[in-house]
N, C-alpha and C positions, 0 to 999 in steps of 0.2 A: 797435393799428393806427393809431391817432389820431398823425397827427404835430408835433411841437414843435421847432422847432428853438434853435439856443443862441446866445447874449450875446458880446459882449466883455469883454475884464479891464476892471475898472473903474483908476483910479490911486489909490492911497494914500499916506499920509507912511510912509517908513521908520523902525521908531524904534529899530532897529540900528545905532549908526554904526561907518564902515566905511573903514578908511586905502584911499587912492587903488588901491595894490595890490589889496584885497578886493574894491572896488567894481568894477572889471576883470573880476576872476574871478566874482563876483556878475552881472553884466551879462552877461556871457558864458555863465553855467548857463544864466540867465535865456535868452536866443537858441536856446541848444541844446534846451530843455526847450519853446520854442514851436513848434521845427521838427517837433520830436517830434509835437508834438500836432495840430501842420498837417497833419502825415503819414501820421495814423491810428496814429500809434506810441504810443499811451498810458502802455504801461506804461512805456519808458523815460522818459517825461515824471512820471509819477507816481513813479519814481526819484528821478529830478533835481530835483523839489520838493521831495522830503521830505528830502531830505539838503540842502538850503536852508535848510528847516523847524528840522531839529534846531539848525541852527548858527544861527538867525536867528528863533527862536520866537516874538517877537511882531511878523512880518514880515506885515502883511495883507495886503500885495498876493500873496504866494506862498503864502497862506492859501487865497484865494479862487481862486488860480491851481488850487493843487491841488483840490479841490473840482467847478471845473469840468468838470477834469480826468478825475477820478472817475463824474463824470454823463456824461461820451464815453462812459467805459468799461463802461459800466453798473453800477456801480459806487455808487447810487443810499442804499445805507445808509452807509457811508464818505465820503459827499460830504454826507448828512445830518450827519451828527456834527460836519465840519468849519464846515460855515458855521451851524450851529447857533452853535456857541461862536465863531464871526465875527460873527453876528447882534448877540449884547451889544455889542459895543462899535463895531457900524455897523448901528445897527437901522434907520435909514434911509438905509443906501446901497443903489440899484435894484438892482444887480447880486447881490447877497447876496440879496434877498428873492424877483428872480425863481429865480435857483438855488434857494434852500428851495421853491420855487412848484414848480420842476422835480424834485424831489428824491423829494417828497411825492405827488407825479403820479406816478412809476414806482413807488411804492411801494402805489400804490392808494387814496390818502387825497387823494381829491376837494374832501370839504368845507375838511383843513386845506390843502391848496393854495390853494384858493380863496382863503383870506383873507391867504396872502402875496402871491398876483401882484393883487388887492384893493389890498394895501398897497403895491405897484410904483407901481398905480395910479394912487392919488391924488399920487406924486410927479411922473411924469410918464402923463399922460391919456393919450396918443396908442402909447405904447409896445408895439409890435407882437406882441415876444412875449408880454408879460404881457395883452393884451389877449385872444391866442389861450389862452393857461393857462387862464384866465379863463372862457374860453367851454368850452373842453375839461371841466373844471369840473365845470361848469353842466351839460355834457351827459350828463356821467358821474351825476349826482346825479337825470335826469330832466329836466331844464328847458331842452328842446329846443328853444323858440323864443325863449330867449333866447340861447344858444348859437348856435342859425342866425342872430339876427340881426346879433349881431357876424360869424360868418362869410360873409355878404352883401356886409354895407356894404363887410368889406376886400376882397372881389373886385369889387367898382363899380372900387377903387381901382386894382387888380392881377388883370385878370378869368383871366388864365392861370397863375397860383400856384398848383399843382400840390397844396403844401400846403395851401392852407386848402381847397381843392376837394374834396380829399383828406377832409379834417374835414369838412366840409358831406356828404360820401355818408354816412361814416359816422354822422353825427346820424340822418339819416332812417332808416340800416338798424339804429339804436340802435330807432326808433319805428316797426317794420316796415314804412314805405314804400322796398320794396324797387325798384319801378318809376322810385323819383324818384332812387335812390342811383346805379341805372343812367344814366337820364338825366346825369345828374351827372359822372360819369366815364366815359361813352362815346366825347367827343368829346377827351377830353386822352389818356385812356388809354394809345394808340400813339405818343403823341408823340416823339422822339429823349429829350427832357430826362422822360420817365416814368420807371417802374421798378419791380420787382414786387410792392413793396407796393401801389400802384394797379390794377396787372393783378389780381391775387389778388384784391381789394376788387371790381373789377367783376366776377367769375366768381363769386365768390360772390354778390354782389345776383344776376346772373342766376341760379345757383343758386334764390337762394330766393323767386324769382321765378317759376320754373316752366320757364327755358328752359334745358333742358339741354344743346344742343347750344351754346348760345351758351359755357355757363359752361365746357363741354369745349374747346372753341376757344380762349378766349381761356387757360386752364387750361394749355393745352399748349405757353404761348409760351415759360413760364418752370421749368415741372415736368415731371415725372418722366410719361408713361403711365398707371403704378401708382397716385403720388400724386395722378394728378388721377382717377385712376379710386375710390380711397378718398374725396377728398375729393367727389365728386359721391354717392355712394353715403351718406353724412350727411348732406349737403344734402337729401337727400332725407328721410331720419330726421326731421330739424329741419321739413321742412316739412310735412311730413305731422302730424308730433306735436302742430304749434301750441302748443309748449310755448317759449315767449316767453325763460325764463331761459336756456333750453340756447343759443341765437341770443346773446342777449348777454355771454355765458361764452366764446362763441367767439370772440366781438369784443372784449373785454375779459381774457378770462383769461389762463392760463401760454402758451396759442398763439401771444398775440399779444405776442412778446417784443420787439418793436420798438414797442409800445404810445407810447414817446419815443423814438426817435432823437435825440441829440444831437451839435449843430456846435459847430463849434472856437469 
């Protein structure tokens, strides 16, 4: 449920060369294969790379295209592979290291993420998403006021960023202050630019917070009767059991399959 959003192509040398004809039609995949992906149409994008790919194998920029690609799609082990073998020979380009940072994060490997968006880092300090990876992390691992702290300081900056808002409930309902997760996302929650993964996140804090009619409410903006009738009848399980792992299994595990959302 943590969310991450995604980079731009970085630019690379070609070391394809290509008669004015190819460079055309090169140019032109290339456009078709970004529309693609503007459009939520992944897989014809992940097409149209790869058939680049084959003709154009040590083409890094349609290396790293598809990759990105891949991490849309969820696609998270196939986008691992790709910029692994991108990493050797641009081990310090940002774009490649926050993708491995992204990669590693859907795959549940906190601490190796860590040390790639770590290594986005130190090239550029400031860098938003590697600095959310980062923290993501951190939270994943436990170390929830370091986590909050980066996710603070960028809401001083951007106080109605949905995302990192988003991240900051989720730290506290990582560290059972479910009161504060509420807090947290009560007041964005309804917003026009919201969306159900932050509905779902506040009905759950209320959930396991003890207010069931709230978590039924806001539960019923986006689901089913049924499903919020299941899901409030766990919440109750979980709270009662005070069994710490089952809360963060829900928060972290196969549930939470949007655990990264990925932008174009």
């Amino acid at each position: 449920m943590f969310v991450l959003s995604g980079c731009g192509m970085a630019q690379f040398d070609l070391f394809a060369t290509k008669t004015s004809s190819e460079e055309r039609d090169y140019q032109r995949s290339v456009n078709i294969a970004k529309i693609a992906r503007d459009t939520n149409n992944s897989a014809a994008a992940i097409d149209i790379y790869g058939a680049l790919l084959k003709k154009y194998p040590q083409d890094d920029k349609i290396k790293l295209a598809l990759g990105q690609t891949y991490l849309a799609a969820g696609m998270a082990k196939e986008a691992l592979k790709i910029l692994t073998e991108l990493e050797r020979n641009k081990p310090k380009n940002l774009d490649v290291l926050v993708g491995l940072g992204r990669a590693n994060l859907s795959l549940y490997r906190p601490a190796i993420a860590g040390r790639f968006f770590g290594r986005g880092l130190k090239i550029e300090p400031a860098n938003r998403i590697a600095l959310i990876g980062n923290a993501v992390s951190s939270d994943i691992l436990g170390r929830h006021s370091e986590a909050r702290s980066v996710f603070n300081r960028l809401l001083l900056e951007d106080p109605e960023n949905l995302q990192i808002r988003n991240n900051l409930a989720i730290s506290y309902l990582l560290e059972g202050d479910y009161q504060e997760a509420v807090n947290q996302l009560q007041e964005f929650a309804f917003e026009p630019a919201s969306n159900l993964q932050v509905r779902q996140n506040l009905a759950l804090a209320h959930g396991l917070s003890g207010n069931r009619h709230e978590a039924e409410r806001v539960g019923l903006l986006d689901l089913s009767a049924e499903a919020v009738a299941n899901n409030l009848r766990y919440y109750e399980v979980l709270r009662h059991s005070g069994n710490f792992a089952n809360v963060r299994q829900l928060l972290l595990g196969p549930r939470s399959s949007s655990l990264l959302p990925i932008g174009g």
